[in-house]
C-alpha positions as CSV (number, residue, x, y, z in Angstrom):
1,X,84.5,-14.9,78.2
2,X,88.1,-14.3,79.9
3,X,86.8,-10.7,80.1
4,X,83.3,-11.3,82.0
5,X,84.9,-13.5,84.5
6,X,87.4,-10.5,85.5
7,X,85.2,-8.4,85.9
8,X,83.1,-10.3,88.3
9,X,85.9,-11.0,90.6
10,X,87.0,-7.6,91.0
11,X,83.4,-6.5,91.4
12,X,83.2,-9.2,94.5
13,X,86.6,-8.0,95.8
14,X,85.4,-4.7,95.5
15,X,82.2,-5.2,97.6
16,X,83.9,-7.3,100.0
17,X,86.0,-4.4,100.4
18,X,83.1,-1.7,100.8
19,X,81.8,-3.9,103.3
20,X,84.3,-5.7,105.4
21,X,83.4,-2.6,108.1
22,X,80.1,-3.9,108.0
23,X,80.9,-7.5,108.9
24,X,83.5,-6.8,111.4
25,X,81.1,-4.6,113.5
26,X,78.6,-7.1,113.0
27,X,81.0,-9.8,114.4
28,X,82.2,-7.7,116.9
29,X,78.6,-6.8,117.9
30,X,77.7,-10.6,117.8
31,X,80.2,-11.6,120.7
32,X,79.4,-8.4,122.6
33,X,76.3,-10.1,123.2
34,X,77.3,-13.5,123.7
35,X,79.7,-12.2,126.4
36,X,77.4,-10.3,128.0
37,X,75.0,-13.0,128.3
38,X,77.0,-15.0,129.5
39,X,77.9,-13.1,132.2
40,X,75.0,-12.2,133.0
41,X,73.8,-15.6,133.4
42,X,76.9,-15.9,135.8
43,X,76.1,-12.9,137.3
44,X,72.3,-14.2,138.0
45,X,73.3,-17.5,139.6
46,X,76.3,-16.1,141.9
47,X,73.4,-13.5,142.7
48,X,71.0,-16.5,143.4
49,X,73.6,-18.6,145.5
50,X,74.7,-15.0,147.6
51,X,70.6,-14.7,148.1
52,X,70.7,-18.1,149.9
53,X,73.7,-17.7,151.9
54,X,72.3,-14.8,153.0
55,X,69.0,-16.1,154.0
56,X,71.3,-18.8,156.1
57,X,73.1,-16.0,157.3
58,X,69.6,-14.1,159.1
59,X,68.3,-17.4,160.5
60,X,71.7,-17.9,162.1
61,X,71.8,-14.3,163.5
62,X,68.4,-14.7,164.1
63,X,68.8,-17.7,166.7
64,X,71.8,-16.6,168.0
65,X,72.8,-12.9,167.8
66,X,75.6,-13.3,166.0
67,X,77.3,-10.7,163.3
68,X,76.4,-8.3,165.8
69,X,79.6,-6.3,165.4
70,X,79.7,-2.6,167.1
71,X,80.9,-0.6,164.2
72,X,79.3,2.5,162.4
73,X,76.0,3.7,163.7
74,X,75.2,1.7,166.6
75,X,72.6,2.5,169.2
76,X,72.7,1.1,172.4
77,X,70.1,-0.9,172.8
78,X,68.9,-4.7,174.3
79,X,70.6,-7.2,171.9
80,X,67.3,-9.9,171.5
81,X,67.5,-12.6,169.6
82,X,64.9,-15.2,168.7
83,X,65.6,-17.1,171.8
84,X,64.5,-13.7,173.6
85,X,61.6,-13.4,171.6
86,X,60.4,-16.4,171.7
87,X,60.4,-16.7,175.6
88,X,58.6,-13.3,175.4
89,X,56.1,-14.9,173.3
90,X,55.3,-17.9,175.5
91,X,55.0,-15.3,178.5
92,X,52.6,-13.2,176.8
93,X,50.9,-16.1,175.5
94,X,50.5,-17.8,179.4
95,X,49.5,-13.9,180.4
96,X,46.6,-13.9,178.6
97,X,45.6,-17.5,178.7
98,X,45.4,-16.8,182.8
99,X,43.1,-14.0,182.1
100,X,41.1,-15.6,180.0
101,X,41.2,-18.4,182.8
102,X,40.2,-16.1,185.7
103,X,37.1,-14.4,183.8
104,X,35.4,-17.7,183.3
């Protein structure tokens, strides 16, 4: 009985052996992909929050020209912002209200 016992202890040391290189890339491969879920959910919500900022960002520059810094390629050309769009808008808008106006 002594015998059978020894025998199955050193066949379970001798598997855990065989296959601890098995079990430590598993493990290893287990919080590789933990980690890099996790940072991907971090990198999805800064992504999200920088998406929003930057939507806040246009409708500022939008309404008020600003960020328009003269670096890199820059063409010369009328700086317009919604303010000068819109007023073009409401022009164009009364010009052809008038000539609908004058042809009835």
């Amino acid at each position: 009985m002594q015998r059978s016992s020894s025998t199955s202890t050193v066949f379970i040391i001798l598997i855990l052996l065989l296959t601890f290189p098995l079990w430590v890339g598993l493990g290893a491969g287990l919080f590789g992909l933990i980690a890099g879920l996790f940072a991907g959910l971090v990198g999805l919500i800064v992504g999200l929050i920088g998406a929003v900022v930057g939507i806040i960002a246009a409708i500022f520059k939008a309404l008020f020209g600003w960020g328009a810094w003269h670096h890199g390629w820059h063409f010369d050309g009328p700086d317009m912002n919604a303010f000068t769009w819109f007023a073009l808008l409401i022009i164009g808008a009364l010009i052809i209200t008038r000539n609908r106006k004058s042809k009835s």
